[in-house]
C-alpha positions in Angstrom: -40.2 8.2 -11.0 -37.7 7.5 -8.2 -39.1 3.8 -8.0 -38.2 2.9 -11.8 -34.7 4.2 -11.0 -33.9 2.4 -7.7 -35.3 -0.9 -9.8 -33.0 -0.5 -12.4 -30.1 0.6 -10.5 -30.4 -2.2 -8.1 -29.5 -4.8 -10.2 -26.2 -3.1 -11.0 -25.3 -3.1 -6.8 -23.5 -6.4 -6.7 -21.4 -5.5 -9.7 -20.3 -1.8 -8.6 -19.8 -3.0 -5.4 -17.3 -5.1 -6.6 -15.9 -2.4 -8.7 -15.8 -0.4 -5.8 -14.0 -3.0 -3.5 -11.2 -3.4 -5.9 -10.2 0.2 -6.4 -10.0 1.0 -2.9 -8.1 -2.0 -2.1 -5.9 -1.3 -4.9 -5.2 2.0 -3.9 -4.6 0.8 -0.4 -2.1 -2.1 -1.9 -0.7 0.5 -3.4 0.0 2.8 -0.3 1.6 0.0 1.7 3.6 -0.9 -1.5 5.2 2.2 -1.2 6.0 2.7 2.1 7.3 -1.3 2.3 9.3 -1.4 -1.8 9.0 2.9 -2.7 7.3 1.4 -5.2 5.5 2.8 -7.7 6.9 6.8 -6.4 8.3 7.4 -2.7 11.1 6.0 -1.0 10.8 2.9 1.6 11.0 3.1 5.2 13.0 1.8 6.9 12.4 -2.1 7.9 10.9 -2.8 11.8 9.9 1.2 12.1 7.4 1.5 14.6 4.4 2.6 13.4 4.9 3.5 9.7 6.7 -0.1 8.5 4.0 -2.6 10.2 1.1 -0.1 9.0 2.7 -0.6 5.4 2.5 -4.2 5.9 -0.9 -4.0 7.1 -1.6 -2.1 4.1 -0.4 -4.4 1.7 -1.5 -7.4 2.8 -4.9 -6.5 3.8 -5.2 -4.3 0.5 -4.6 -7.6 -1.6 -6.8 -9.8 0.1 -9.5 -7.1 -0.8 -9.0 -6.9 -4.3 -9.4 -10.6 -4.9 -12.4 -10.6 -2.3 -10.8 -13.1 0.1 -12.0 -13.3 3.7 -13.1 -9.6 2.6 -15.3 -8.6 5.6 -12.1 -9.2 8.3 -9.7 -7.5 6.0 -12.1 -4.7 5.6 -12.5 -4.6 9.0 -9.2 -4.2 10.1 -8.5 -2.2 7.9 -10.7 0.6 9.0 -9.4 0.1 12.3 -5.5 0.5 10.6 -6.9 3.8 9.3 -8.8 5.1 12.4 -5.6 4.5 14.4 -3.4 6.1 11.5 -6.1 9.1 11.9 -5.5 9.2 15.2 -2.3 8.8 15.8 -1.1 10.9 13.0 -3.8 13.7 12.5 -6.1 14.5 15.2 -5.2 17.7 17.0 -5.3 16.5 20.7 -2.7 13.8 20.1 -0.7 15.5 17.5 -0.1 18.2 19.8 1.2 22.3 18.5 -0.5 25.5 18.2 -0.3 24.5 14.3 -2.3 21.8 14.5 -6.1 22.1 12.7 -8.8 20.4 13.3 -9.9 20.2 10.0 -9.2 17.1 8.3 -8.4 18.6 4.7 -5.0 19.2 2.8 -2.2 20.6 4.7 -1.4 23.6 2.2 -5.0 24.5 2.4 -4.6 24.6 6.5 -6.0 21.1 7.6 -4.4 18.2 9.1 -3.4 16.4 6.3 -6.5 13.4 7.8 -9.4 13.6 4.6 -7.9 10.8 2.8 -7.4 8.7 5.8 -10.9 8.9 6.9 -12.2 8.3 3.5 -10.3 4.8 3.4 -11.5 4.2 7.2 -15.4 4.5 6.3 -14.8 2.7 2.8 -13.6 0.0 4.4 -16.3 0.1 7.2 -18.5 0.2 4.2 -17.0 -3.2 2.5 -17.1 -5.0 6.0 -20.3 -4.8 6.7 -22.3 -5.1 3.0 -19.2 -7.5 1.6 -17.0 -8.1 -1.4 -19.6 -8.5 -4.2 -20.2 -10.8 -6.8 -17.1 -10.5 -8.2 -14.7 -12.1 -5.7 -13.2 -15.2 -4.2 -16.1 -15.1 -1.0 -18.7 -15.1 -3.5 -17.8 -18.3 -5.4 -17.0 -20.1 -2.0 -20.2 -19.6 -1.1 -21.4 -20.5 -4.2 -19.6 -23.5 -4.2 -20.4 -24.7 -0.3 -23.9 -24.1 -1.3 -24.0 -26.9 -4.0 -21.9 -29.0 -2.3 -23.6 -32.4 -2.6 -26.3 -30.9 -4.8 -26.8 -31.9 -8.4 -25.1 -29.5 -10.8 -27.2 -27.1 -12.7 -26.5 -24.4 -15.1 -26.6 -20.9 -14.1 -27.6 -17.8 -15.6 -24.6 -14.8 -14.7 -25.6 -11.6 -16.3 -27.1 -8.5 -14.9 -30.9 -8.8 -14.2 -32.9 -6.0 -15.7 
């Protein structure tokens, strides 16, 4: 029973991967694209602030070149790296210092530190760096293309196998 299902789920993994790349690097665009424009809700920081402004660029820099699956593994990469520090940094008890500080990384108003959603992003992106961007993205049809480089065309199939 559990065979027939990981044979026909597998064929989707390319595909949702994809999927998967571009929502959390749209959501991360979309982070940095408030804290650099306030845009779509918030208000900007200010320019040069140390470490909110260059995270923001980080964010939406990084956060576009994942959503169009270019040089997706670094991005990705760095990415969770950005988020680990911002965990760090911003979150984690021992560094944040005060008797209010929690060690739980959930919601604020529930009593956490306010860190869930930055450790989410930090392991997504671990995720995406080491399986890649999918089918779906500008690495894909690189290596696509530098693989028939010099080869004679042929015609390829590019639906889902079943």
């Amino acid at each position: 029973m559990t065979t027939k299902i990981d044979t026909r789920l597998a064929g989707y993994a390319s595909p949702v991967l994809s999927i998967f790349r571009i929502v959390f690097g749209l959501l991360y665009t979309l982070h940095g694209s408030m804290k650099l424009f306030g845009w779509p809700i918030g208000t900007a920081v200010p320019t040069g602030t140390w470490p909110f402004w260059f995270a923001a660029l980080i964010e939406f820099v990084l956060g576009l070149l994942i959503v169009a699956g270019l040089f997706t593994r670094i991005a990705a990469f760095i990415a969770s790296g950005e988020m680990a520090f911002a965990y760090f940094y911003q979150h984690w008890p021992p560094l944040k210092g005060g008797a209010s500080s929690s060690f739980w990384p959930f919601d604020r108003q529930l009593g956490g530190n306010g860190g869930e959603l930055v450790i989410m992003f930090c392991f997504a992106f671990l995720l995406i760096a080491t399986t890649g961007a999918g089918a779906l993205s500008v690495d894909a049809r690189r290596r696509r293309r530098v693989a028939t480089a010099g080869a004679a065309p042929r015609r390829q199939f590019r639906g889902f196998r079943r």
